[in-house]
Every structure is written in structure tokens, then in C-alpha cells.
N, C-alpha and C positions, 0 to 999 in steps of 0.2 A: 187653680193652684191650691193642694189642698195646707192645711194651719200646717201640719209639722214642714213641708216643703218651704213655705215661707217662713217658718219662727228658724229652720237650717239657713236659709238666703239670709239675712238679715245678720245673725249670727257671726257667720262667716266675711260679711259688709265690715262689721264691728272691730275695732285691735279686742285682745285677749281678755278676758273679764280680769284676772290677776293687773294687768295696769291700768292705773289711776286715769286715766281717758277712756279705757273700754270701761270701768267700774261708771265714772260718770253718766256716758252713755245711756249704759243699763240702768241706772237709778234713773233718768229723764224720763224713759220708759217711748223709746224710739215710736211705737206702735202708736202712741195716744200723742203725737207730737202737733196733730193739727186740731186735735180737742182744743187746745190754744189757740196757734194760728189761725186756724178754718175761720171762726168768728173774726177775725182780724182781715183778713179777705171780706168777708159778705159786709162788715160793719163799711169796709173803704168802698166798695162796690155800690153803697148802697149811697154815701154821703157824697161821691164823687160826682159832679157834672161835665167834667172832661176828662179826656185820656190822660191829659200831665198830670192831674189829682189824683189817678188810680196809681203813679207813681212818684208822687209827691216824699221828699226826702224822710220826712217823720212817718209817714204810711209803712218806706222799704223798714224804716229801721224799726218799728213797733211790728211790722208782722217775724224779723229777724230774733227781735227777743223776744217774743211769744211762740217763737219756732223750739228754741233749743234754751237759751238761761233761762227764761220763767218756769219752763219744765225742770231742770236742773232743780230751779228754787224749792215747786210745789212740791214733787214726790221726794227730794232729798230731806223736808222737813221729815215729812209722810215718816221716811224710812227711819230715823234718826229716833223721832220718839214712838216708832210701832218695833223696835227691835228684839222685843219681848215676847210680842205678841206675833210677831213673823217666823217666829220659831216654829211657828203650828201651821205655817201658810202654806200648803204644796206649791203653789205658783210660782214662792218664791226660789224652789230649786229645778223650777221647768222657765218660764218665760222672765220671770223676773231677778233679780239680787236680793242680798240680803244686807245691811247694814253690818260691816265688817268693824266700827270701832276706830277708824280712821279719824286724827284729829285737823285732818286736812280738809276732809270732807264739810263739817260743820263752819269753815271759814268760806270755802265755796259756795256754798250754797248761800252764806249769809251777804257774799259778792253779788251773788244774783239778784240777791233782794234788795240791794244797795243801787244797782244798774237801773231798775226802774223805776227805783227815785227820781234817777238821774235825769227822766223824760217830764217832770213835772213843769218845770220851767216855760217846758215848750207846748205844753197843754193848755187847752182852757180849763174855765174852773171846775166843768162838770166832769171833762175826762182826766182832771186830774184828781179827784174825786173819788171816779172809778179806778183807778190806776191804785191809790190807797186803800180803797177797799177790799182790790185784788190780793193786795201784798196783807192785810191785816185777816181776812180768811183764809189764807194760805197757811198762816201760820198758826190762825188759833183753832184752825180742822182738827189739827195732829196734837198741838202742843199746850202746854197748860198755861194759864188756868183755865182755860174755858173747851177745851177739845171736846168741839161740837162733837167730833167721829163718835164717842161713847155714851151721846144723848138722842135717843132715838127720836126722830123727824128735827130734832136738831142738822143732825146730820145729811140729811135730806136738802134743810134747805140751806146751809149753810153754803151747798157747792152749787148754787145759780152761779157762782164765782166764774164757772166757765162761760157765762158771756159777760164777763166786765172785760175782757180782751174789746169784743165787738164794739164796745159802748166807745170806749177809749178809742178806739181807732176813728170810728164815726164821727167821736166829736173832735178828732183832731184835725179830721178833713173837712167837716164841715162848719164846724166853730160852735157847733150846738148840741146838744142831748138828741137821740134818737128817740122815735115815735113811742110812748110812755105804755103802747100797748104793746110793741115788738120787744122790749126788755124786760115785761110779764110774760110771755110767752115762752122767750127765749131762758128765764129763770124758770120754770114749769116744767122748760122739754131737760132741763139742766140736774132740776130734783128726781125727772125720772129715770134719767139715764144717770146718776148716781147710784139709787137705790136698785135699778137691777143691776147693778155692776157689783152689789154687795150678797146677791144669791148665792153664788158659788163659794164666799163667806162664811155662812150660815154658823156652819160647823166648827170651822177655825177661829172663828171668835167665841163661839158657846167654849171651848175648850178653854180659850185667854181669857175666860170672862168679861167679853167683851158685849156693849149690848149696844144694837145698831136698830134701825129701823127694820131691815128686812131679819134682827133676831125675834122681835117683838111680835112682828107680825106673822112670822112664818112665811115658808114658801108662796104655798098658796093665794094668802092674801095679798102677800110683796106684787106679787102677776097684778093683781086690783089696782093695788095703789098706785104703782107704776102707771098703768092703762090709763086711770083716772087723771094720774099727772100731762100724761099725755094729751088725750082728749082734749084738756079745759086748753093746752098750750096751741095745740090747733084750731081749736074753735077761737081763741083769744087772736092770735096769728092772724087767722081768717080776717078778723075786725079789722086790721090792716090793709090788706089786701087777698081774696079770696085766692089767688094762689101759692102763697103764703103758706093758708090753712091747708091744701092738697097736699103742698109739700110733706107739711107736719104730720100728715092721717096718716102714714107707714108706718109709723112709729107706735100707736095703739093696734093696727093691725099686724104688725108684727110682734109683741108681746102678746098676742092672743093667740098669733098662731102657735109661739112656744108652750104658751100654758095646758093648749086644749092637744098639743100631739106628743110623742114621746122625743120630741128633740133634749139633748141634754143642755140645761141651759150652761155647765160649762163649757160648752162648745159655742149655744151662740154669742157668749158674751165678748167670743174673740171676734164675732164677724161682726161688730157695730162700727171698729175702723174702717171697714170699706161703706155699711153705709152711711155713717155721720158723711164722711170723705162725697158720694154720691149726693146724698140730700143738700150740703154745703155747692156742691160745684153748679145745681140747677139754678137753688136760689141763687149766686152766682150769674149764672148765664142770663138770668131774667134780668139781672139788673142793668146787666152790659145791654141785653136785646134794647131794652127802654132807650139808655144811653144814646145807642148809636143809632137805631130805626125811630124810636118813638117820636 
């Protein structure tokens, strides 16, 4: 299926962008919905030693809000204080929205962030730990005073944030913090897949004056840093367990392959939801394989 075929499927899935439910939607950003969840999966998979654990009541309900309101929360900030600077974004009049000035929107989204407070109670202390961490770099990416976004390698690593979902869930199932190397790793593959996510950027933020990691660096070197984030995240991974690290190698091999052929990287940077969505579903399987054969 090629991207315009699925960005029309999807589309058409969606109510009207003009109502306040299709507008939500599209600020979640439907496409990136298991950037969230996914780690909420692998983290439960990983923590669980029975099948009732893999659906244990706080598991369903922490991968439910990491599915759709956490998304809601992160890019509704995103959008709310980049409304300036999205003015220069193509994307945001092809795959994305724009911040329309809605005073309904900024009480939503701050429900969102108010929901996963809600899960502290039932957490231990280290996934609720994570769980505020989530919600406290959520909001200081986009919003002031501190928006990492317009501090170059700030920016970078500020969004490991997409695996405090995993952490949270893991330790909700299993009462404990995850392997101290898997959420090094899991933060590494998180700064790379940010910062190539900010390529196609480049230019709409030199225009907003905005200065990002991949502004600083340039194209070119953005392909490096990424790689290099990559690498260390799978050799780190690997310390874990060497399949682990396998999983993770696609990830520097595939930024290598964009950098060295003429693929446009605005095009591959739409195909990383299928494979985060693949690399998540193995690690996944492995964990169930252990589970139920090991």
C-alpha cells in the first residue's frame, strides 16, 4: 500500500477535520499512536510471567491511555505552543493539523495530562516516577520555560520519553524497575528516532528560527548522529540479551541505507510506523515465545 493510499484510508477512517473529535484525532497524530502504546506492550510482555499478567486490569488500562489520551496530551502541547512556527510546516497541511486557536483544546489536552496522574496511586514508586517524568517532558519539549525542542541535543534527548510508557507498564506488572540497560538503550533508539524525525524539518524551522539538532548539524551529519545513536542502543540492548541487539541493528542499517542512496528521507520518515510497529511486535513474540515454551 503505497503512503498517499494509506494517509486517503486513514483519512476517510477519521469524522471531518472541521469537528472537534476529527480535529482531536489529527492533533494525536493516529500514525505515531503505538510510538506510545508499542513500549506498553513489550514493557507488559516483558514484566509478565503469566497470561493473566499480560492482562492484568492496570496493563489494559495503561496501554488504553498510552494508545489515544497520552497522544492527545503530547502533540496537543506540541501543537498549541509550535503554532507559530507550524505556519512554515508543509506537513502540517498534508498529514497533519494545525492549531486552530481553540480554547477547548488546551483544557483537553490538560485532561489528558490530569488522567495520568490519575494512575499514580496504583503504581509503584519507580513507575510512578516514570509516569511523571512522562507528563513533565511532555510538556517542557514544546512549552516554556525550558522547551528542550529549540536546544539543540537538548531536544534529542529529552524525547527518551518515549520509553517511560515501557518502564511504567513493566513496573506496574512487575512491581519493579526494568533492566537499567534496557531503558539506556530503549532512551538511545528514542533520541535517534527523534532526531531523524526532525530532517524533513530542517528548513521549516531555519525559516521559524528555530534551532534543533538536525538544524545544527545538517543533513548530513543528522544520518551520523542518528546511526551513532542507534548503534550504541543496540550494542547496549545486546548486554541484555543478544537478541535484543539484532532486533535493534535495523535501525543503524537502515539510516545508512537512506543516507548512502537517493531515497527522499521525507518519504522514509513515513515508513518508521510500520517498522517501530514490526521491530516492537518480535521483541514481543520473543517474550511470549519464553513465556509459554521456555
Amino acid at each position: 500500500m503505497t503512503d498517499g493510499t494509506t494517509d486517503a484510508v486513514l483519512d476517510r477512517a477519521l469524522p471531518g477535520e472541521e469537528t472537534l473529535a476529527g480535529y482531536l484525532l489529527r492533533t494525536s497524530r493516529p500514525r505515531f499512536w503505538l510510538y506510545l502504546a508499542g513500549p506498553v506492550i513489550v514493557g507488559v510482555a516483558y514484566a509478565a510471567s503469566t497470561i493473566t499478567e499480560l492482562f492484568a486490569p492496570v496493563a489494559v488500562a495503561l496501554f488504553a491511555y498510552f494508545l489515544l489520551p497520552a497522544n492527545v496530551f503530547l502533540y496537543g502541547v506540541n501543537d498549541v505552543f509550535d503554532a507559530d512556527v507550524d505556519a512554515e510546516n508543509p506537513k502540517k497541511a498534508d498529514r497533519e493539523v494545525r492549531y486552530r486557536g481553540d480554547r477547548l483544546v488546551p483544557l483537553l489536552v490538560a485532561g489528558a495530562g490530569l488522567l495520568g496522574l490519575a494512575f499514580l496511586p496504583v503504581l509503584p514508586a519507580v513507575g510512578a516516577a516514570a509516569m511523571i517524568a512522562f507528563l513533565l517532558l511532555g510538556v517542557e519539549y514544546s512549552a516554556p520555560p525550558l522547551r528542550f525542542k529549540t536546544t539543540p541535543f537538548l531536544d534529542s534527548v529529552s524525547n527518551g520519553l518515549y520509553v517511560l510508557p515501557g518502564v511504567v507498564a513493566y513496573a506496574a506488572v512487575a512491581g519493579e524497575a526494568p533492566p537499567a540497560a534496557a531503558v539506556a538503550a530503549g532512551w538511545l533508539w528514542a533520541m535517534g528516532m527523534h532526531t531523524f524525525s526532525a530532517i524533513p524539518d530542517i528548513e521549516p524551522d531555519r525559516a521559524a528560527g528555530i534551532e534543533t539538532t538536525a538544524t545544527l548539524l545538517g543533513e548530513g551529519r543528522t544520518y551520523v548522529y542518528c546511526g551513532g545513536c542507534w548503534l550504541a542502543a543496540a550494542a547496549i540492548f545486546g548486554l541484555v540479551h543478544p537478541f535484543f541487539g539484532a532486533v535493534l541493528a535495523v535501525y543503524p542499517l537502515f539510516v545508512a541505507g537512506v543516507a548512502l542512496t537517493d531515497v527522499d528521507v521525507d518519504r522514509a520518515y513515513w515508513w518508521f510506523p510500520a517498522i517501530n510497529t514490526l521491530a516492537g511486535m518480535v521483541l514481543t513474540m520473543g517474550a511470549l515465545w519464553v513465556m509459554l515454551l521456555g
